[in-house]
C-alpha positions as CSV (number, residue, x, y, z in Angstrom):
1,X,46.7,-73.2,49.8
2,X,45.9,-76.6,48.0
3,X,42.5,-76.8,46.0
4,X,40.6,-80.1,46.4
5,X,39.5,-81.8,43.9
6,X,37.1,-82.1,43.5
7,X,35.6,-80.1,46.8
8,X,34.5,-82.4,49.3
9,X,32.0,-81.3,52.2
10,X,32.0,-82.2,55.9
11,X,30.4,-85.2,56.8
12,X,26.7,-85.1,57.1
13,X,23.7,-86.9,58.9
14,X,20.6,-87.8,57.7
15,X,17.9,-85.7,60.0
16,X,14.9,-87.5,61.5
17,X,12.5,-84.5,59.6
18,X,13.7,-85.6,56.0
19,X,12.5,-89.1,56.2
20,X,9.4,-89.2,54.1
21,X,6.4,-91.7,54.6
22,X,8.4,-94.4,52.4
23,X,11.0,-94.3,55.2
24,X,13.7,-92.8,53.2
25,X,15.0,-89.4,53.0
26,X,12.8,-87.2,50.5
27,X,13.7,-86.2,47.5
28,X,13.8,-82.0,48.7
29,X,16.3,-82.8,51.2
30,X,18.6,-84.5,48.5
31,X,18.4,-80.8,47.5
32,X,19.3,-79.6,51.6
33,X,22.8,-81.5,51.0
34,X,23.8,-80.3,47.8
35,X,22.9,-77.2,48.6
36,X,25.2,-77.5,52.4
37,X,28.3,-78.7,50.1
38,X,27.6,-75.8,47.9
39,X,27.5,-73.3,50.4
40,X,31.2,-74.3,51.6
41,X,32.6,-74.4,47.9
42,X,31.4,-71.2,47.5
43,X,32.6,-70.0,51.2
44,X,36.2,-71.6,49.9
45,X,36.0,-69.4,46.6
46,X,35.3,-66.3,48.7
47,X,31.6,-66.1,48.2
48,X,30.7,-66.9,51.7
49,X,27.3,-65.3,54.2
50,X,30.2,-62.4,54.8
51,X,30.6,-61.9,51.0
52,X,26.4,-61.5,51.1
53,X,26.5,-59.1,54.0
54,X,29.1,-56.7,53.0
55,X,29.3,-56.5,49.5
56,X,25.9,-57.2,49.1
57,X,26.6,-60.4,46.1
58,X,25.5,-64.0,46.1
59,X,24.7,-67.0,44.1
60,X,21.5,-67.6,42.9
61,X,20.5,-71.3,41.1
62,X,19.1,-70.9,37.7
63,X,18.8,-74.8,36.6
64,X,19.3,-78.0,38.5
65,X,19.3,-82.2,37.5
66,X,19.0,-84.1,39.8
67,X,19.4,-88.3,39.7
68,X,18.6,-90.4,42.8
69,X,20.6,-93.3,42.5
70,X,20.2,-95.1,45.8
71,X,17.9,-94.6,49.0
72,X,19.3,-92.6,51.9
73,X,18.1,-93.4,55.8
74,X,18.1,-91.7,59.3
75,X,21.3,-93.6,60.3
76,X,23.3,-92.3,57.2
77,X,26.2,-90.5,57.3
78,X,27.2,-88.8,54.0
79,X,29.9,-86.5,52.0
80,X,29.0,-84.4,49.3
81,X,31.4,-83.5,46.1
82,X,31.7,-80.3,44.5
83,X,33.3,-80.2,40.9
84,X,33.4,-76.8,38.9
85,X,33.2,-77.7,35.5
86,X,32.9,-74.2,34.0
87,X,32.3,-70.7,34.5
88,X,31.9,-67.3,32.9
89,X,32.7,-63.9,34.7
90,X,29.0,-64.6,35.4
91,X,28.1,-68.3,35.7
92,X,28.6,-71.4,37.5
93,X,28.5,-74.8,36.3
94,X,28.9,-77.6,38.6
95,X,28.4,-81.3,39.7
96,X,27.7,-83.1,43.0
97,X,27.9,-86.5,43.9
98,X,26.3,-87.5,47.2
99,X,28.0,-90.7,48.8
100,X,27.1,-92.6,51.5
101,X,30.5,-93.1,54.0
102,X,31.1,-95.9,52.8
103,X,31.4,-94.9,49.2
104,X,28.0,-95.9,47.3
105,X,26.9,-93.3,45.4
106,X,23.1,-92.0,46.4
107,X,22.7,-88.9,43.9
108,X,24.4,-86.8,41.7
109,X,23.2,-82.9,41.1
110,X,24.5,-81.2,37.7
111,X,23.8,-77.1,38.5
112,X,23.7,-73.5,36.9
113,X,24.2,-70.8,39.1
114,X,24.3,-67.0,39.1
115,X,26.3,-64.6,40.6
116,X,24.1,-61.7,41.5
117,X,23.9,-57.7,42.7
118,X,21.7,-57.8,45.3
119,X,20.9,-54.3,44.6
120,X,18.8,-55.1,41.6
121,X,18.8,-58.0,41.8
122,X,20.7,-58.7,38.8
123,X,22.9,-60.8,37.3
124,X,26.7,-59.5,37.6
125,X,30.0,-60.3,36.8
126,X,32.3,-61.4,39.8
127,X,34.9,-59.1,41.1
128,X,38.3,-59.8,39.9
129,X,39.4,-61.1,43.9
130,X,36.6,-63.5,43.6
131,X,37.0,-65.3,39.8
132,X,40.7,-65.3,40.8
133,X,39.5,-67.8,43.7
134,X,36.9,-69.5,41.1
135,X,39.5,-69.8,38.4
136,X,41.8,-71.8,40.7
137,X,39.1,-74.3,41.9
138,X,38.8,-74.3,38.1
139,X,41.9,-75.2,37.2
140,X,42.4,-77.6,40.1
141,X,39.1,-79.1,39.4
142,X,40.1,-79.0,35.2
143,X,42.3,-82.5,36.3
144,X,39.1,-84.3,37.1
145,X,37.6,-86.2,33.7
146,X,34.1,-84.6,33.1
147,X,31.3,-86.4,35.2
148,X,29.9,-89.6,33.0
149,X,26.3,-88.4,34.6
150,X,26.9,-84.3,33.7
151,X,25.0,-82.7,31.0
152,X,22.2,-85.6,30.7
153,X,18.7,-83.9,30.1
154,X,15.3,-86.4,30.7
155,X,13.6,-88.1,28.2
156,X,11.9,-91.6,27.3
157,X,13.2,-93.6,24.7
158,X,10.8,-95.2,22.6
159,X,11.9,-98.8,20.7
């Protein structure tokens, strides 16, 4: 089976409860879209709601950027990428972009996440059937050049 890279969701709308009193969508439901795209990169690496139920393992986020780029409204209709950019048998490391249809880019999310026993909870390595399917996104993702907007941290510069 071909690896996309990078991952790209389904097509998404905007939802009429996410639009905040400035009339665009808020800044937590940025977070809702990422987090949708996520949830089917993981399902494609094997780490999916029946990977929770029966074996009892999931991903937890430790650390997230987040850069809002352009407004999105109620009547937009978006895709969200997925790129792995590293990994440990423990750790995630990857980067969204969230576009509008069209193409404009609205936000990119740079993440850290943790595979974990549930029956701690506690950090854990991934079973080997599992980093098989994460080092082959990997290495079909290792084509892509590394995100101009991944590994930025916040800060003012002063003149």
């Amino acid at each position: 089976m071909s690896i996309p890279a990078p991952f790209v969701s389904r097509p998404m709308d905007i939802e009429k409860d996410w639009i905040d009193y400035n009339g665009h969508l808020n800044m937590a439901y940025y977070n809702v879209l990422f987090d949708r795209c996520s949830d089917e990169a993981f399902e494609a690496m094997g780490m999916g709601l029946d990977y929770v139920k029966e074996r009892r393992l999931t991903i937890y986020t430790a650390e997230i950027h987040v850069c809002y780029v352009q407004e999105l409204h109620l009547e937009h209709k978006v895709q969200v990428s997925f790129q792995l950019i590293d990994h440990d048998e423990k750790r995630l490391r990857a980067y969204q972009e969230i576009r509008h249809v069209d193409g404009w880019l609205a936000a990119t999310s740079e993440t850290l996440s943790l595979h974990v026993d549930m029956s701690g909870p506690k950090v854990a390595p991934f079973p080997a059937d599992v980093l098989a399917k994460v080092e082959a996104m990997r290495s079909a993702h290792s084509v892509l050049p590394m995100p101009e907007r991944a590994g930025r941290s916040i800060g003012i510069k002063h003149k």
